[in-house]
ZAVEXNU-427808 format. One record per atom (N, C-alpha, C): residue in three letters; x, y, z. Coordinates in pm, whole numbers, plus 50000, padded with zeros to 5 digits. Layout:
N
ALAXYZ ...
REM end
This chain:
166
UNK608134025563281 UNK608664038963298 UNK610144038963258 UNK610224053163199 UNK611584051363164 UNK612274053463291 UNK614214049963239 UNK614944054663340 UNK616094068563316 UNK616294077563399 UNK617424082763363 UNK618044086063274 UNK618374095363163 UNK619704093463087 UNK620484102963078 UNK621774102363086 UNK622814109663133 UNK623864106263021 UNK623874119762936 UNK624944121562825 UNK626144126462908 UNK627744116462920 UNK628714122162955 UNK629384128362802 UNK630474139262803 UNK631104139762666 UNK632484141762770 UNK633344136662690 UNK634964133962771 UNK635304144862690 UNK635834160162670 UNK636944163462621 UNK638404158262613 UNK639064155962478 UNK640404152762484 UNK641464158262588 UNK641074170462578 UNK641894182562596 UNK641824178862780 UNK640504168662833 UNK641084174962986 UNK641154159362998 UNK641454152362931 UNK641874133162971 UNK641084129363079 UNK639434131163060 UNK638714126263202 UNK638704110363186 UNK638814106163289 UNK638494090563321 UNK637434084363341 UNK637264073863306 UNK636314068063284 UNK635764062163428 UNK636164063063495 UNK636234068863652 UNK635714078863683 UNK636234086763675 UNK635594099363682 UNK634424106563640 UNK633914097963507 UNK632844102563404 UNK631804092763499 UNK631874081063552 UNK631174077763628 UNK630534083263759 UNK631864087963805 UNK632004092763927 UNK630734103163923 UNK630854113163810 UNK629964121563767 UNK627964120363787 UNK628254108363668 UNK626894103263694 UNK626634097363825 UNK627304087463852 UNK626894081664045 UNK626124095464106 UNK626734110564092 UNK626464120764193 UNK625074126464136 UNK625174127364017 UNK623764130263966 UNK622434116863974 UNK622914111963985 UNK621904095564014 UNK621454100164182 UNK622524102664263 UNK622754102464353 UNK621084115864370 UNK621434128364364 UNK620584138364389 UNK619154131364322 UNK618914130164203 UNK617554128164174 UNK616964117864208 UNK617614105364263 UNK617184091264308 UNK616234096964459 UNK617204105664546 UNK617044111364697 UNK615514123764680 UNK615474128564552 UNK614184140364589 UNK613364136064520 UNK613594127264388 UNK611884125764333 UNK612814109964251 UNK612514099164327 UNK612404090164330 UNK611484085964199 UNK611924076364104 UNK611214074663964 UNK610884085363892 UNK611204095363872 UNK611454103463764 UNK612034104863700 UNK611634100463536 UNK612994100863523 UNK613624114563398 UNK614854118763451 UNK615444128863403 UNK616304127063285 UNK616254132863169 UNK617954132763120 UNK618574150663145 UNK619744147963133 UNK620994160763112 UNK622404152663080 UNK622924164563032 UNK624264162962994 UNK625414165763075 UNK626634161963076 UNK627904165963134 UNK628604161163038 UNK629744176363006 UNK630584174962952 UNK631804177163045 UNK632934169063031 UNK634214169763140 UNK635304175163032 UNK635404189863100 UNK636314196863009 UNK637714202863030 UNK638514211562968 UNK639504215563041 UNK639394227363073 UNK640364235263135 UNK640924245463205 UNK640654259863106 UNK640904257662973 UNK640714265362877 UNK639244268962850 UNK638714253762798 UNK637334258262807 UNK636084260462889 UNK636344260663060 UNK635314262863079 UNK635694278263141 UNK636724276163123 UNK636794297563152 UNK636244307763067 UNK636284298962952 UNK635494305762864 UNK634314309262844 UNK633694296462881 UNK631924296462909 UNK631764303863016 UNK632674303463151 UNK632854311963237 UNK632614327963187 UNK633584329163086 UNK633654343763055 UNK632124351262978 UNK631904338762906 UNK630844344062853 UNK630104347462903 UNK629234334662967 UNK628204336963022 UNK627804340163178 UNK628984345863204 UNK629014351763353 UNK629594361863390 UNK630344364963259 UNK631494378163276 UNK632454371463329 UNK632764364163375 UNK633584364763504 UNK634854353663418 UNK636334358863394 UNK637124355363316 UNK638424346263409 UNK637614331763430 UNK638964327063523 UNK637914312563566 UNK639024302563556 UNK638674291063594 UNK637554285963705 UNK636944278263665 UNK635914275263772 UNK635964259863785 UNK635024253663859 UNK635124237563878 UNK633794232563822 UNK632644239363826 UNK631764237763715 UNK630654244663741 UNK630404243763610 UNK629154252363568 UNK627794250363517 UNK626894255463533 UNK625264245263565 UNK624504258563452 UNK623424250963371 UNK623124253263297 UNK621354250163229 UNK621004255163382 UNK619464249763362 UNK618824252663223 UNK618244243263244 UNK616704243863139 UNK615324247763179 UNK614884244363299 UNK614214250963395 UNK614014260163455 UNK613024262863475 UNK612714279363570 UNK611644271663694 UNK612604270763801 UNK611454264663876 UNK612334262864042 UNK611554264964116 UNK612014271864257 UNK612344256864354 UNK612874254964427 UNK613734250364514 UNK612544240364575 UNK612104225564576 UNK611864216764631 UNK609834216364487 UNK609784220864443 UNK609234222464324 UNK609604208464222 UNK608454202864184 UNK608274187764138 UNK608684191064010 UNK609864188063888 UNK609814195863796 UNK608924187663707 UNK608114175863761 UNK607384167963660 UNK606084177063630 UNK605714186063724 UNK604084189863734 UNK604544205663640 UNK605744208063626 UNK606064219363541 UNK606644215363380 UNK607234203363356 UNK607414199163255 UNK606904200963175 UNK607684205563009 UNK606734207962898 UNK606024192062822 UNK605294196762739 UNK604494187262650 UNK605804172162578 UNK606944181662541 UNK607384178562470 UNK608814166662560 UNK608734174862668 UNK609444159962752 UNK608714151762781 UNK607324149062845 UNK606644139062836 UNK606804132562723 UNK606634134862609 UNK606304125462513 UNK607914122862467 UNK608914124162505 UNK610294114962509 UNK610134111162625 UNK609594106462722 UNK609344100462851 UNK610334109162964 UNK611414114462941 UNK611814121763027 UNK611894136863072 UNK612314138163160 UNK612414160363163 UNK614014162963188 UNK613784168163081 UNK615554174663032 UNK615754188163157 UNK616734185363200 UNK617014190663317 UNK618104201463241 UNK619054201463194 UNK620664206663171 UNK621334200063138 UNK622134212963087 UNK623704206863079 UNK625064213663189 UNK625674208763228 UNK626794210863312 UNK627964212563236 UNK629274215463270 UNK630374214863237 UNK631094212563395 UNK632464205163370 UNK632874202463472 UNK634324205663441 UNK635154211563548 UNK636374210963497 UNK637664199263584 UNK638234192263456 UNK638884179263513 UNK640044185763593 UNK640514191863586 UNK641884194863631 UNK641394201663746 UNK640584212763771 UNK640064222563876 UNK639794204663982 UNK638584202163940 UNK638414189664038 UNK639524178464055 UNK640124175264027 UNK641734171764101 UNK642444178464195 UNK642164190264154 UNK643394197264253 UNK642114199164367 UNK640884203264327 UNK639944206364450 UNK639524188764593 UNK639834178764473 UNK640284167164570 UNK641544166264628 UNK642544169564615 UNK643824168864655 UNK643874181664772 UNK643284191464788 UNK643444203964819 UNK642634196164960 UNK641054193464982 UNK640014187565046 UNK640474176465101 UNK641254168065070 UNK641754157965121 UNK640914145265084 UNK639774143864979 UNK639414130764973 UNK639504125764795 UNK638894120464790 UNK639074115064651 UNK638284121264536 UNK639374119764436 UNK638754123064280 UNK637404118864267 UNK637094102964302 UNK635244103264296 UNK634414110364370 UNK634794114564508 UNK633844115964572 UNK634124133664522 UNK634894141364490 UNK635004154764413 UNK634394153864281 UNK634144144464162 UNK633324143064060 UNK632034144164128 UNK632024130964182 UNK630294131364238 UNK629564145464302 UNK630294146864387 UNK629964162864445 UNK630064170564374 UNK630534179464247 UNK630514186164156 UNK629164180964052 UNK628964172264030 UNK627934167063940 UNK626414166864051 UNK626714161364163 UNK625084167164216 UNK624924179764293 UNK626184191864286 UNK625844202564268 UNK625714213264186 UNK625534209364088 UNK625264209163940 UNK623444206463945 UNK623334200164011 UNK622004185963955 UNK620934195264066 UNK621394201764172 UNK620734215264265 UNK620274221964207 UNK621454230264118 UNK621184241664065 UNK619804238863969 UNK620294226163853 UNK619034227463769 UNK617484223363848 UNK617694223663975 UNK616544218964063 UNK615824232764116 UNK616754243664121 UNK616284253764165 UNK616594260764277 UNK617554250564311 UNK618794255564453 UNK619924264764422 UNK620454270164511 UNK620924282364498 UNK621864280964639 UNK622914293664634 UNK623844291564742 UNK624204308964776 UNK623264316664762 UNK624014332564756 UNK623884338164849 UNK622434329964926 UNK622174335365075 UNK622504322665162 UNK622824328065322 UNK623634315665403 UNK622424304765385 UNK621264309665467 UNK620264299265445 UNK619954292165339 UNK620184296265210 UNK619814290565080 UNK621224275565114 UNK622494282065115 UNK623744271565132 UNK623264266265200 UNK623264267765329 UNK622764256265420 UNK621804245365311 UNK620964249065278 UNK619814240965225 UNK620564233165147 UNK621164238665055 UNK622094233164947 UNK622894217964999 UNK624004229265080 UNK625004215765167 UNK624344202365201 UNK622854204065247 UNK622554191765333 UNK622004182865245 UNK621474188565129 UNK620944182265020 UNK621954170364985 UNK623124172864940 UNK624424178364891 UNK624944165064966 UNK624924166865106 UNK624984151865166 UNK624484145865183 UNK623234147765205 UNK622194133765241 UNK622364124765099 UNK622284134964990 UNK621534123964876 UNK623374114264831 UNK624864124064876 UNK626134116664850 UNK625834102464920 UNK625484107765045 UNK625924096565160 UNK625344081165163 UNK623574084565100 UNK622604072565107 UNK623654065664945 UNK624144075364875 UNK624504065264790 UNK625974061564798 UNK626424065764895 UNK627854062864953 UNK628804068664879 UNK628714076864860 UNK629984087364824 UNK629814099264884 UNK630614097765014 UNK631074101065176 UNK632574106865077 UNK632724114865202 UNK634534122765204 UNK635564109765186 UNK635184094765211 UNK635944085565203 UNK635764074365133 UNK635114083865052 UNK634784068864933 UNK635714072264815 
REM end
């Protein structure tokens, strides 16, 4: 069986670290390792700047102003939903199911670690497996939906140890 694969792309423009691009994947490893164990997924993250994801912001949300990131399913498929038993023809036969692509913004997540009080990884990681929700089918608009979200959110950080103090 295959494993995993996870396209990072570093924009120049936001100097992500190679730290950080990890940090990224650890959090997405992190979510899909915790709900469907041997499946394996690819998606992308690109770590961008301030400029460009306001833009994608603008586009594709209306909404004209910096964000910390943005999720970009490929899926149509509801909240604890196996995405293997919905998968098309055509991810099976590359062995994996293409989940998304994300954008992340480097600078927003610095200041949102500095602001939170814990670290740049454990703010990558958490931005990247709430990212890794969304293309799951999680959602945050109703309290109960957040709730669901949040706990996800920690259980799957924590078993892989990226806690508020890692």
């Amino acid at each position: 069986m295959k494993s995993s694969k996870i396209r990072i792309y570093r924009r120049r423009d936001a100097a992500a670290t190679l730290r950080e691009a990890r940090a990224a994947r650890a959090g997405c490893l992190a979510v899909l390792r915790h709900l469907f164990p041997g499946v394996p997924f690819s998606l992308s993250i690109t770590l961008c700047g301030a400029e460009e994801i306001r833009a994608a912001n603008a586009e594709t949300r209306s909404i004209d102003a910096v964000t910390d990131v943005l999720s970009y399913p490929m899926l149509d498929i509801a909240p604890g939903e196996n995405p293997a038993e919905i998968a098309c023809a055509a991810d099976m036969e590359r062995g994996r199911i293409y989940l998304g692509d994300m954008l992340i913004c480097t600078s927003r997540a610095r200041e949102q670690a500095a602001e939170y009080g814990h670290s740049t990884r454990r703010e990558f990681a958490f931005l990247a497996a709430h990212s890794v929700l969304h293309f799951l089918g999680y959602d945050h608009m109703e309290e109960d939906e957040r709730r669901e979200m949040e706990t996800l959110q920690r259980q799957a950080l924590t078993a892989a140890g990226l806690t508020r103090d890692a």
